[in-house]
LODRENLO-408668 format. One record per residue: residue in one letter; x, y, z of N, C-alpha, C in turn. Coordinates in steps of 0.1 Angstrom, whole numbers, padded with zeros to 4 digits, always signed. Last residue first. Layout:
AXYZXYZXYZ...
//
This chain:
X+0499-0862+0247+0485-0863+0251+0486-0866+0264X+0523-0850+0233+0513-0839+0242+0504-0848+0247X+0555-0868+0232+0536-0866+0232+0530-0855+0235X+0578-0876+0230+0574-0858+0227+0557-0856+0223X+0581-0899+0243+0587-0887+0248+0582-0873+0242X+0570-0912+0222+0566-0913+0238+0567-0900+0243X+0588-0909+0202+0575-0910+0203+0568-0903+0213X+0611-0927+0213+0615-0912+0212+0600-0904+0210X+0599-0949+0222+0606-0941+0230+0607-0927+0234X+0597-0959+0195+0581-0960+0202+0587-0947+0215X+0623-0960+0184+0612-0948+0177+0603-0950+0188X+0633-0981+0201+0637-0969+0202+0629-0958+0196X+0618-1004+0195+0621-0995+0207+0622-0986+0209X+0627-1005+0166+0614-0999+0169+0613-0993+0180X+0657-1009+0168+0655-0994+0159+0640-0994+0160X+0654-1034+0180+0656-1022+0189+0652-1005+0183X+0642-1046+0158+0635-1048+0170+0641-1032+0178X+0666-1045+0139+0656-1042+0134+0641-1037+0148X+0685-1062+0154+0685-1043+0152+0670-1040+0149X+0672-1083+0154+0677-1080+0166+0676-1063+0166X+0672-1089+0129+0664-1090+0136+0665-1084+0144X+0698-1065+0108+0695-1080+0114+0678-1078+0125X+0690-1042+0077+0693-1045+0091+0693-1064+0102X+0698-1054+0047+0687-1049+0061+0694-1053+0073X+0701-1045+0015+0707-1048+0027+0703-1040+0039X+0690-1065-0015+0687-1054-0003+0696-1056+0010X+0708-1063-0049+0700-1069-0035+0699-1060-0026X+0704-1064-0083+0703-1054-0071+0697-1061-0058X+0723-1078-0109+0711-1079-0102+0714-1072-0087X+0748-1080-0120+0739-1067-0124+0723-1066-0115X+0745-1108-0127+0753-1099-0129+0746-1087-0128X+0722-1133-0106+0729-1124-0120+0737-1119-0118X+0716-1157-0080+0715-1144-0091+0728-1141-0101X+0718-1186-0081+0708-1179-0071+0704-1160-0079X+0755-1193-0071+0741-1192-0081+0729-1185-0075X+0775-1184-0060+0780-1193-0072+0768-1196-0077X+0789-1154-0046+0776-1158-0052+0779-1169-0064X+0809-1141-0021+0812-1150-0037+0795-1156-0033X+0805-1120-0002+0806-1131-0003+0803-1135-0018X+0820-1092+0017+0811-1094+0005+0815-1110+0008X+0829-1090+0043+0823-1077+0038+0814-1083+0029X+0845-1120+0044+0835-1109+0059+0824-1099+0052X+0851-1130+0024+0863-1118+0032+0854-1108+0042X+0840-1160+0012+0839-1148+0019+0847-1141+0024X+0832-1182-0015+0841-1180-0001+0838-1163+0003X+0798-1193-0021+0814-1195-0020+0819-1188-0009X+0762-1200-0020+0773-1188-0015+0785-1199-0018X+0733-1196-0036+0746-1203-0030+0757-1194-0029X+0702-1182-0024+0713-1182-0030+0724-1191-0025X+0663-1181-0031+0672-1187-0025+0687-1186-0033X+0648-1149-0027+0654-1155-0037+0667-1163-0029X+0622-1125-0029+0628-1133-0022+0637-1146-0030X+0619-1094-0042+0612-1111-0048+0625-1116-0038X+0605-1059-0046+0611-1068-0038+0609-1082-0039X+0589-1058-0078+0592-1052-0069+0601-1061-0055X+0587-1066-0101+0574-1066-0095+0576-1061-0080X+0612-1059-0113+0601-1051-0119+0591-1051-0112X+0628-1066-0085+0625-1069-0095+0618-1054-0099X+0660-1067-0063+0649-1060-0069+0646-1065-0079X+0661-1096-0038+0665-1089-0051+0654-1080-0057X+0667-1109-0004+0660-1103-0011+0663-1092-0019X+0683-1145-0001+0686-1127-0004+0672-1119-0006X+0687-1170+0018+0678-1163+0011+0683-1147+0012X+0712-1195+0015+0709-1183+0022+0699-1174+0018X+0737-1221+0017+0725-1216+0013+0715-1206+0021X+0760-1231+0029+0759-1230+0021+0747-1220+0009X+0741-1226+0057+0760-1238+0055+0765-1229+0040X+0718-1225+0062+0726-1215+0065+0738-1219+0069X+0707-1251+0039+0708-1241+0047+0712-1232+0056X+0713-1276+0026+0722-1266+0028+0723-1253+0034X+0684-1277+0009+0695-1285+0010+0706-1276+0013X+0655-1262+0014+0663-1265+0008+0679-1266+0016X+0624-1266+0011+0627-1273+0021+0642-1270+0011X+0599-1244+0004+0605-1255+0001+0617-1255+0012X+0583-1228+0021+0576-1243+0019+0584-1254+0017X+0589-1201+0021+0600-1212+0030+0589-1224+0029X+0570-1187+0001+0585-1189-0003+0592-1201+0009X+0548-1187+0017+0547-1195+0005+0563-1198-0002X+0555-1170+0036+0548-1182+0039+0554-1192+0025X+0561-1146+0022+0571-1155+0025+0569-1171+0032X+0533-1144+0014+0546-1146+0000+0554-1152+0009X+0520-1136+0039+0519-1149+0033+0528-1154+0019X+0531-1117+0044+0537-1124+0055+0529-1137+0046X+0544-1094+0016+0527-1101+0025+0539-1115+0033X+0569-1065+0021+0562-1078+0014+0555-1088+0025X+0576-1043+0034+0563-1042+0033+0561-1054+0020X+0604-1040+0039+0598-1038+0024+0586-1042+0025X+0602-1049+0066+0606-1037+0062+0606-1032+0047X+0591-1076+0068+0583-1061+0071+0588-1047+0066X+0612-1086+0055+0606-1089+0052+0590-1077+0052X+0629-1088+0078+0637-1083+0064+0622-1078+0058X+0611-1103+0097+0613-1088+0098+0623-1081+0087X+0611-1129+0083+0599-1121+0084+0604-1103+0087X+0638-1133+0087+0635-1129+0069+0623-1123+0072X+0650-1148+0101+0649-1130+0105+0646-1123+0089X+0649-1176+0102+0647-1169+0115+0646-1152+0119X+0663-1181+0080+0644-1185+0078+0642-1175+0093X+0676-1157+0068+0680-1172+0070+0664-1168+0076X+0700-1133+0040+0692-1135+0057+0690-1149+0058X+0725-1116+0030+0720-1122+0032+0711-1125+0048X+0738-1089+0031+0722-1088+0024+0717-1108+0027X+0758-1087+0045+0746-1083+0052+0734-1089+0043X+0776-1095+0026+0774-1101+0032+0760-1102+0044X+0772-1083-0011+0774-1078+0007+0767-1087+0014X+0782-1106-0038+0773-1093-0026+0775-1092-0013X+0795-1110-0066+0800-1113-0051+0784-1103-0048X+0807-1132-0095+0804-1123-0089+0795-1124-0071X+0835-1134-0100+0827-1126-0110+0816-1124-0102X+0869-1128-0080+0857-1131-0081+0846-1129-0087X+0900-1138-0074+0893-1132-0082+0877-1135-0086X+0912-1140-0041+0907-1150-0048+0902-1136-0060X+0927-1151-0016+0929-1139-0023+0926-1140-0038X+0930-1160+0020+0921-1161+0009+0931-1147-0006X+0948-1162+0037+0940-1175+0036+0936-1171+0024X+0987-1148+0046+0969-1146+0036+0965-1161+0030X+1000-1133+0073+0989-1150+0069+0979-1148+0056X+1021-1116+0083+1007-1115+0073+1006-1133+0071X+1038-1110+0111+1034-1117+0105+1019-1119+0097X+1062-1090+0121+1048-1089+0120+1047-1099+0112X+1087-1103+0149+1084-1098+0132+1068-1094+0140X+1115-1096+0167+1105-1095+0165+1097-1096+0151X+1149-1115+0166+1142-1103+0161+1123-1108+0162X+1158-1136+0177+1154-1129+0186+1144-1117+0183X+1188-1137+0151+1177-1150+0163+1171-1137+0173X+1183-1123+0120+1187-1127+0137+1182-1130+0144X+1181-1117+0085+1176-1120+0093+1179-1128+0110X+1201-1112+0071+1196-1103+0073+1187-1104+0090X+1215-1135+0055+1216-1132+0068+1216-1123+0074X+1207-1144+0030+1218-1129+0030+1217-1125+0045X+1191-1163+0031+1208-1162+0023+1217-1156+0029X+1173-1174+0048+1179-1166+0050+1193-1162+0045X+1139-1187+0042+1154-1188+0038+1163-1174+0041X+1117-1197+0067+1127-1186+0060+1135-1187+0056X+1091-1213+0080+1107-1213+0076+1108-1206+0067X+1073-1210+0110+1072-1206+0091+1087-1205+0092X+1046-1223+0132+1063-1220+0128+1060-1222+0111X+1024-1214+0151+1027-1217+0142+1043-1213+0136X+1012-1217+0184+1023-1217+0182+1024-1221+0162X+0979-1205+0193+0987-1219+0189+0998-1212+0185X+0962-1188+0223+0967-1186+0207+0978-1202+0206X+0939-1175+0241+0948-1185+0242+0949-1184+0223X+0936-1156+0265+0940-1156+0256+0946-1163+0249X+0943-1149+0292+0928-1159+0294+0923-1156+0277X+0970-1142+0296+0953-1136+0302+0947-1138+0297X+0977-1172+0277+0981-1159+0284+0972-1146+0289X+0980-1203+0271+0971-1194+0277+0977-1183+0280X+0990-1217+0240+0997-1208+0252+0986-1205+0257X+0980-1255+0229+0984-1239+0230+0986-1236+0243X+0997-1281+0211+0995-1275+0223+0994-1259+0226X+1004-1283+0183+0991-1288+0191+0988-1283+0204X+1021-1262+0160+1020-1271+0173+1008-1271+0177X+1025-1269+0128+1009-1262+0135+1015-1263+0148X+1045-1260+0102+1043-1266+0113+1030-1259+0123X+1052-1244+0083+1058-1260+0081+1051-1266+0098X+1042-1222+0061+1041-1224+0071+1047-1242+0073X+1074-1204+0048+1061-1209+0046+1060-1215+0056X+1080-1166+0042+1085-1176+0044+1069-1192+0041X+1094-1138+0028+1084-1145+0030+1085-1161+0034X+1097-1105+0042+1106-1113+0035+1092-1126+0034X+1107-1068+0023+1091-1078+0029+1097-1096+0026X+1116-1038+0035+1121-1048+0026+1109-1064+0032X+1114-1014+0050+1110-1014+0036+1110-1023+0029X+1123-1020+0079+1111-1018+0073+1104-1020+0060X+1141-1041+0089+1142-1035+0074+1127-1033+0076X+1140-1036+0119+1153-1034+0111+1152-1031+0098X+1113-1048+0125+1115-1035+0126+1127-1026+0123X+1100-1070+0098+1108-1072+0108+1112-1053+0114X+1076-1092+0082+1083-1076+0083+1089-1080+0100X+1064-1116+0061+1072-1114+0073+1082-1098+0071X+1035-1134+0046+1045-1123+0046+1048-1116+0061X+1037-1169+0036+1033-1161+0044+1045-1148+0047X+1021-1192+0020+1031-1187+0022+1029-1172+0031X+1016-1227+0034+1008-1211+0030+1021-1205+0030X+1020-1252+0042+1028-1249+0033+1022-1236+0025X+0995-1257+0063+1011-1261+0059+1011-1259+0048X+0970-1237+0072+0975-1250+0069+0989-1248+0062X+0945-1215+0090+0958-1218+0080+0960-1233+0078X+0921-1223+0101+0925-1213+0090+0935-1212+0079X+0922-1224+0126+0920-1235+0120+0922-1227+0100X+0933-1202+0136+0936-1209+0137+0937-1220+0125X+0917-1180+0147+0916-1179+0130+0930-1190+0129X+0908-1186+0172+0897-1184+0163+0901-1185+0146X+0931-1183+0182+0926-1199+0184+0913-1200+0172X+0959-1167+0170+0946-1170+0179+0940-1178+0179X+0992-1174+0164+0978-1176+0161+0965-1177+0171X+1022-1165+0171+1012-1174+0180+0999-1166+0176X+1053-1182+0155+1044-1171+0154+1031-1176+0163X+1086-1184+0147+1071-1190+0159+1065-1177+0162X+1104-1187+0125+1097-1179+0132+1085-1188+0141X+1135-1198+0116+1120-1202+0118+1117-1189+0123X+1161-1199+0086+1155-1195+0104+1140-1199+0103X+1187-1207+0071+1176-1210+0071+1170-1209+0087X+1213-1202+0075+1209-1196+0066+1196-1205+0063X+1219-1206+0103+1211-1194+0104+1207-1188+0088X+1226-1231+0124+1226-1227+0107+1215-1220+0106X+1245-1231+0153+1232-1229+0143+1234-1224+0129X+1257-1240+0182+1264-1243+0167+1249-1239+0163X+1273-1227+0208+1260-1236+0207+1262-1231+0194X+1299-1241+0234+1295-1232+0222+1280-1237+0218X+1305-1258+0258+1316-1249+0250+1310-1239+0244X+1286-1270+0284+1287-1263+0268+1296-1261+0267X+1301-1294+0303+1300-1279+0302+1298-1282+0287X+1278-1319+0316+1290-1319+0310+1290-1303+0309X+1255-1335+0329+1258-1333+0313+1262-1328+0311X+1256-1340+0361+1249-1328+0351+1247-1322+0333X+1271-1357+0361+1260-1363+0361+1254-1353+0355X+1301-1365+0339+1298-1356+0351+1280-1360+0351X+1312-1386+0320+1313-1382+0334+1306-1376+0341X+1303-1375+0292+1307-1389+0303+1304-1394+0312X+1308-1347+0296+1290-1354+0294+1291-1366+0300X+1331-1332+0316+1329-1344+0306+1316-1349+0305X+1342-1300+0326+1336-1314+0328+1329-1320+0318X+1368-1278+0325+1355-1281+0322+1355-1298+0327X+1382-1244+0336+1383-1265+0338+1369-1270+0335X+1392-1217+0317+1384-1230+0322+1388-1243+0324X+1417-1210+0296+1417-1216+0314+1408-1220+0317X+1392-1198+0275+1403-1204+0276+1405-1204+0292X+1355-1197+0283+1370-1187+0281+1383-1200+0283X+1322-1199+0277+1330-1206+0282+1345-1196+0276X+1298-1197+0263+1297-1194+0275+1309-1198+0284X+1294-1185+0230+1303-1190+0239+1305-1192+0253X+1267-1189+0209+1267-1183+0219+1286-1193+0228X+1265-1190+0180+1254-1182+0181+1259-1179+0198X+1283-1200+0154+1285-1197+0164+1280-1187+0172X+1269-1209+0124+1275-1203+0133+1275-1200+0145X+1282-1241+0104+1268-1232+0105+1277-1223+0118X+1283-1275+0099+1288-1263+0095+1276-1254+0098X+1285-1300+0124+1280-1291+0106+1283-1283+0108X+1308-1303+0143+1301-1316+0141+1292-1309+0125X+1341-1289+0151+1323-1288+0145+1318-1299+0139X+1361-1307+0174+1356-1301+0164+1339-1304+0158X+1383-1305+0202+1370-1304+0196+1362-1299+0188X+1407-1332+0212+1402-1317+0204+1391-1318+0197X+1399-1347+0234+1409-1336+0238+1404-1325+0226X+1394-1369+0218+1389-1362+0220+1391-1349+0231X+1421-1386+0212+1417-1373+0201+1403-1365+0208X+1422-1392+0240+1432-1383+0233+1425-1378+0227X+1399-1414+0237+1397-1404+0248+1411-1396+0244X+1414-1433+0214+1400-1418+0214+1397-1411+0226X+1437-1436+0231+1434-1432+0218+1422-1424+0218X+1420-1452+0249+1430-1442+0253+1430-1435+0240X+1402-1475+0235+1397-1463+0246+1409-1451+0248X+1426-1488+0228+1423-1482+0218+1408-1469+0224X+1441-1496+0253+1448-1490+0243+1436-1480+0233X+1414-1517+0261+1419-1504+0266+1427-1497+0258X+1416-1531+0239+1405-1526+0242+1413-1511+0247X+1440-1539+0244+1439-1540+0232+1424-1529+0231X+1439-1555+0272+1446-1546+0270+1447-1536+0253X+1418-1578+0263+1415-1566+0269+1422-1554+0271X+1434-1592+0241+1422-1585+0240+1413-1570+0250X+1450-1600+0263+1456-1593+0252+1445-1583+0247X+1437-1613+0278+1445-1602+0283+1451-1591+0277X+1428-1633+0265+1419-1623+0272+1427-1612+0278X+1450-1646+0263+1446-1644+0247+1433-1632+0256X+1459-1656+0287+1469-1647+0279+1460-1642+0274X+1434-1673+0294+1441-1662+0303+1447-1650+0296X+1445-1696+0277+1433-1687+0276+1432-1672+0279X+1472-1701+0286+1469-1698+0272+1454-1690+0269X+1459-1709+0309+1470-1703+0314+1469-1691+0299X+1444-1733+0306+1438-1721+0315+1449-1712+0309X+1462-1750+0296+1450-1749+0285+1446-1736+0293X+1477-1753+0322+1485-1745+0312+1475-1746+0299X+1465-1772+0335+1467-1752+0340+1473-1747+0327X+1456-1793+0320+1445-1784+0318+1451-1770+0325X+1486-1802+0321+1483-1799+0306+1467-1791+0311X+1483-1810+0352+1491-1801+0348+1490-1794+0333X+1460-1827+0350+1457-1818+0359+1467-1811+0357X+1474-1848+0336+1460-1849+0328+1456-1832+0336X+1506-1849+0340+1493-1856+0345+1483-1847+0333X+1536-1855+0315+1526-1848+0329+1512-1851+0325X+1542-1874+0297+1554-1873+0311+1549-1864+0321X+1529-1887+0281+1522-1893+0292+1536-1885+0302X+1533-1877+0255+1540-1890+0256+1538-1893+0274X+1511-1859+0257+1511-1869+0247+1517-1880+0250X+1521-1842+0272+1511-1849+0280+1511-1862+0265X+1547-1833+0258+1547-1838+0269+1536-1847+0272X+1530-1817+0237+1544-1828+0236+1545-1834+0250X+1518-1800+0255+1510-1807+0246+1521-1820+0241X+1536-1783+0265+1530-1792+0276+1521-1801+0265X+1547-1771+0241+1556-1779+0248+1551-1788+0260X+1527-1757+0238+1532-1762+0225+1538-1776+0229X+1523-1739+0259+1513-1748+0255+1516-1760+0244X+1544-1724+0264+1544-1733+0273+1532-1745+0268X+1541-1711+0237+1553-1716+0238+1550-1729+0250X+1516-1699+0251+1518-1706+0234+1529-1709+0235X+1530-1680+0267+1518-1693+0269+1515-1698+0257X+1544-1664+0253+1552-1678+0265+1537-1686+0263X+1528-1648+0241+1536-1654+0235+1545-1668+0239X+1514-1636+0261+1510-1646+0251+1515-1654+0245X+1531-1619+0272+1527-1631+0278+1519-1639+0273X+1539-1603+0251+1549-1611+0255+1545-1624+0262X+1511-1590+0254+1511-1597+0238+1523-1607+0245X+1514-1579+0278+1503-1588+0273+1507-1598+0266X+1532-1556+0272+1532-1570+0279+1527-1579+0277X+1514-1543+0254+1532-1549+0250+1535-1557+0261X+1497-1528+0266+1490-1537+0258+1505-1550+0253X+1509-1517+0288+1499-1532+0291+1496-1537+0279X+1516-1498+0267+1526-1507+0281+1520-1518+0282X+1497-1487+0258+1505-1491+0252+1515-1502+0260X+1487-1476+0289+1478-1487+0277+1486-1494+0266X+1506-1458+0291+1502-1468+0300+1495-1479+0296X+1502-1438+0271+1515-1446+0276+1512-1460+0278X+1474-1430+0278+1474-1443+0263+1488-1447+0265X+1473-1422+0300+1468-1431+0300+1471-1439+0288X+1491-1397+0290+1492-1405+0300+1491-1420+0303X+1470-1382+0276+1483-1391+0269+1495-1402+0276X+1454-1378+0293+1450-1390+0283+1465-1394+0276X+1467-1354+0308+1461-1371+0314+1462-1381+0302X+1475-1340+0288+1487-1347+0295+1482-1358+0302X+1461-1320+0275+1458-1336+0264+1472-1344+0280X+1435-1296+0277+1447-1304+0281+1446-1320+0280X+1415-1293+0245+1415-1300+0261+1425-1300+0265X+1408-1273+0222+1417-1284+0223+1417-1279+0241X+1379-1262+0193+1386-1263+0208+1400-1268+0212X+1372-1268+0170+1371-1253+0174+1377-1253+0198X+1381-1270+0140+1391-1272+0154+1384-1263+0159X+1356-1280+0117+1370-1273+0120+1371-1272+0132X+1339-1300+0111+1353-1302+0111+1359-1299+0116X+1318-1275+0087+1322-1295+0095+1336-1294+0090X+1328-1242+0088+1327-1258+0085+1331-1266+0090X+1315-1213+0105+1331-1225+0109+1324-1235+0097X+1313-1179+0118+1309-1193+0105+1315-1203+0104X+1314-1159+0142+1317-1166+0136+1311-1179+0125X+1296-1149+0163+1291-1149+0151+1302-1152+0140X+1317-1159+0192+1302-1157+0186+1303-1148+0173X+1345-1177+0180+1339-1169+0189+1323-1163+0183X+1369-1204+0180+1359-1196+0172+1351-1185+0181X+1388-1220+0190+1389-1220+0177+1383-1209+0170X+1404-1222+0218+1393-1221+0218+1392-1214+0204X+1429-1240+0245+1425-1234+0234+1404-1231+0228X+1425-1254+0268+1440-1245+0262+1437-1239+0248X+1407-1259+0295+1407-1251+0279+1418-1245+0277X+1412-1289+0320+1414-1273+0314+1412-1270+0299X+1390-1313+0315+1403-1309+0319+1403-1291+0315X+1371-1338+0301+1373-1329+0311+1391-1326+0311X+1365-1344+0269+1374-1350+0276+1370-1340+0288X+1338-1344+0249+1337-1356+0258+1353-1361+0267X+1327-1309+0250+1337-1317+0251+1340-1336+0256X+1300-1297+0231+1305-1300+0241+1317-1308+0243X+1278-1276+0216+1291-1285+0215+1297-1286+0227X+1243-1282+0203+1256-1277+0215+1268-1284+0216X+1229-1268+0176+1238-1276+0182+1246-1273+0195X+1198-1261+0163+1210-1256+0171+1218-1270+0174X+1173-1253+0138+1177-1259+0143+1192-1258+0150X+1163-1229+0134+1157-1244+0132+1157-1254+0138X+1162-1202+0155+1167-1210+0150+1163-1222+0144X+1134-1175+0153+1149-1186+0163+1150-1194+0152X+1121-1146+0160+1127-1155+0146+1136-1161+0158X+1087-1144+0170+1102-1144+0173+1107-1152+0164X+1054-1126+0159+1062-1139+0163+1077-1132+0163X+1020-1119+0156+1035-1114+0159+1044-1127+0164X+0999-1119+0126+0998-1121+0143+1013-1118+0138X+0966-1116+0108+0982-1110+0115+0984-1116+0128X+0955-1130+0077+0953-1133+0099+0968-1123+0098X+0932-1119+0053+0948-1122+0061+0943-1125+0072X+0916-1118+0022+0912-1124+0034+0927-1122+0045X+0899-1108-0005+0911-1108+0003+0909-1110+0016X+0883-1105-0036+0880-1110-0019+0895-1115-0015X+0876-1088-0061+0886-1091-0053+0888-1095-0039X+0842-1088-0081+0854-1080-0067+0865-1091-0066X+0816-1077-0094+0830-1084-0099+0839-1080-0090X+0779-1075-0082+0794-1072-0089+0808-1080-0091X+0749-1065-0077+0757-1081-0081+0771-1078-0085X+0744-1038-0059+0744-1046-0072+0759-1056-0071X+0724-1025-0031+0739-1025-0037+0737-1037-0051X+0708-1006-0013+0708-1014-0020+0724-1015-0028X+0696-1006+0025+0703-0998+0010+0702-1013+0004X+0673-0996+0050+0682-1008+0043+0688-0996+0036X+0662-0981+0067+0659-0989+0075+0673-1001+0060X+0650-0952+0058+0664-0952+0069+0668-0967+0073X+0629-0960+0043+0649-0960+0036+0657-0956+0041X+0606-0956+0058+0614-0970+0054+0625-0970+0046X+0604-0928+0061+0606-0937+0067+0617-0954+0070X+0593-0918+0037+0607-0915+0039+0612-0926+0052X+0566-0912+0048+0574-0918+0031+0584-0917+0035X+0569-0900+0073+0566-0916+0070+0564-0924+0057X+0588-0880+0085+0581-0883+0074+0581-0896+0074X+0596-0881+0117+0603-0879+0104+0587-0883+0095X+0594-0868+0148+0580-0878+0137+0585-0874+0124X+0612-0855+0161+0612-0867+0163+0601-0873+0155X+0615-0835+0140+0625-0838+0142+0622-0856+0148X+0589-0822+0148+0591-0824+0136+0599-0832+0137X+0591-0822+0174+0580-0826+0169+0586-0830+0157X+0610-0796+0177+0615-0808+0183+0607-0821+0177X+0595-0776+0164+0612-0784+0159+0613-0797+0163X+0581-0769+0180+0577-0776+0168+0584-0781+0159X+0596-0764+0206+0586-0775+0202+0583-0780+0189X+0606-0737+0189+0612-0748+0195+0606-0760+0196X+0586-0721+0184+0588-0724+0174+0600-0736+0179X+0571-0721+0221+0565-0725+0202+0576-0729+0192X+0596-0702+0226+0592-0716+0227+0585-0723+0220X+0598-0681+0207+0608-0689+0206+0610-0704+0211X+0571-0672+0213+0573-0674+0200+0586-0685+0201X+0578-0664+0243+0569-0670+0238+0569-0679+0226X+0602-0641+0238+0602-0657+0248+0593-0667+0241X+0584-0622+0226+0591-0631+0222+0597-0644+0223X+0563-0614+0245+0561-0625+0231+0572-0628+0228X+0581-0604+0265+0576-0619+0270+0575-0625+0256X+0590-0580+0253+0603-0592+0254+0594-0608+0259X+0566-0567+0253+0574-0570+0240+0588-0584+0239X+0562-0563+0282+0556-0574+0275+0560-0576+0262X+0589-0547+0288+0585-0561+0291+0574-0568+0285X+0582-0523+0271+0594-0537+0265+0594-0552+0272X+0560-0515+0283+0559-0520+0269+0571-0529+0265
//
């Protein structure tokens, strides 16, 4: 007896399982067609749009200071993060060659002048002479040579003297602007070499930046790119002040982009005022880009719009006649899926197809500049494509719990 008591059971529990399953996959066919859209109303929103991307804060602009004397470092004025003004001493060269050379220049230039002075004397006196015929015509032109000679000598020792001179003062080397002292690669006793001179362009001393204005280079994806434009202002977090939001603006697009695994993003730079020199070369940021941020009267979900290629299946799913929409795409209108978009709106007469202009968009909703109301209710349907597979899939599920 309990075996066959326990079989009906079994029994019963399969039965009542099947008819679960049945039920479960043939939903009610009133009810059907409102797994397939929603509806939403014409409303007054706030369309916000940003790009994020990540960038390094550098400098604007840098200076390298360099020495145009070679010789040993007897001195060195300033050290990294120091602040200097145009001007100040920030080096001095052993000065004993050059001061050397300007002796020596001084020397030649004081001869010179003496020998100028005779050959003007000898010229004064061969000119009295050839006058009264007492030398040839070939002794008055050595001594026109002789006077020329001088006056080039003078000039050129005069030259040199004043090369000595500035090759001295440049023995000491001072800040070309004001701004700070970002890197010293160099120590007192060094022997450095001369930009002048040396073919490799000479040793850095120091590298000079004005840090109370920084850049960021920030690298934009290629897609939301075209997006921005010069002079956006744009919000900069850094992982030192979390709490504090700085902002800067955009001043530059570069043209050439980065590939990086097969990722390619543009280089945008945004200048910072940096008063309070919070901000340091190297730091990481997050960078907010906002393109859009607009107040808008009135907007709809971006789904509800459709386009002449998937309005028939919008179209089946509110069970409106394949000849209304016939009759609705006759006209021919200006701007089509640019600017212009067919919605389908509730009426009293029930679903009415209705061409709309669109404005700007945040993806979700889009700005409505005509086409409907305030308050007016559109449908939001699935795309063609969905619409095809969500049948697939019912004929599938169907299939599968046939009896026949």
């Amino acid at each position: 007896m309990n075996t066959i008591k326990n079989m009906k059971i079994k029994n019963l529990l399969t039965i009542s399982t099947a008819l679960l399953i049945v039920a479960c996959g043939k939903p009610d066919q009133s009810a059907e067609a409102t797994t397939f859209y929603k509806k939403d109303s014409v409303s007054e929103k706030k369309l916000e749009v940003s790009i994020e991307a990540s960038g390094i804060i550098e400098a604007i602009s840098s200076v390298e200071i360099k020495s145009k004397a070679s010789g040993e470092i007897l001195f060195l004025g300033a050290e990294v993060g120091d602040t200097v003004e145009k001007g100040s001493m920030l080096g001095q060269i052993d000065q004993r060659t050059p001061t050397n050379i300007l002796d020596q220049s001084a020397s030649d230039l004081e001869a010179s002048k003496v020998r100028l002075d005779n050959a003007k004397s000898q010229f004064e006196r061969g000119s009295e002479l050839h006058s009264k015929g007492s030398i040839s015509d070939k002794d008055y032109e050595d001594i026109q040579e002789n006077l020329a000679q001088a006056k080039s000598s003078v000039v050129r020792t005069e030259v040199s003297y004043e090369n000595a001179k500035i090759a001295l003062d440049d023995t000491v080397v001072r800040s070309p602007v004001a701004g700070t002292i970002i890197s010293r690669p160099v120590e007192v006793g060094q022997v450095i070499s001369s930009p002048t001179m040396a073919v490799g362009g000479g040793t850095i001393l120091m590298t000079l930046a004005d840090l109370s204005k920084v850049r960021v280079r920030a690298l934009v994806d290629e897609i939301d790119v075209g997006k921005v434009s010069i002079g956006q202002v744009v919000s900069i977090k850094v992982a030192a002040y979390r709490d504090k939001e700085f902002f800067g603006t955009v001043a530059k697009i570069e043209p050439l982009a980065k590939v990086e695994q097969n990722v390619t993003t543009f280089p945008v730079l945004i200048d910072i005022d940096n008063d309070e020199n919070l901000l340091l070369l190297g730091m990481n940021t997050d960078v907010v880009i906002e393109i859009l941020n607009k107040d808008v009267s009135m907007t709809a979900p971006s789904m509800s719009l459709r386009t002449r290629k998937d309005i028939y299946s919008a179209a089946t799913i509110l069970n409106i006649p394949k000849e209304t929409v016939d009759s609705f795409l006759l006209e021919k209108v200006k701007g089509e899926n640019f600017n212009k978009f067919i919605v389908i709106k509730e009426s009293k007469k029930g679903p009415q197809l209705s061409w709309v202009e669109i404005g700007v968009s945040d993806l979700s909703n889009v700005e409505i500049i005509s086409g409907l109301s305030q308050g007016d209710t559109v449908f939001i349907l699935p795309s063609k494509s969905l619409y095809d597979y969500q049948q697939r899939f019912k004929q599938r599920v169907n299939a599968s719990f046939s009896f026949g």
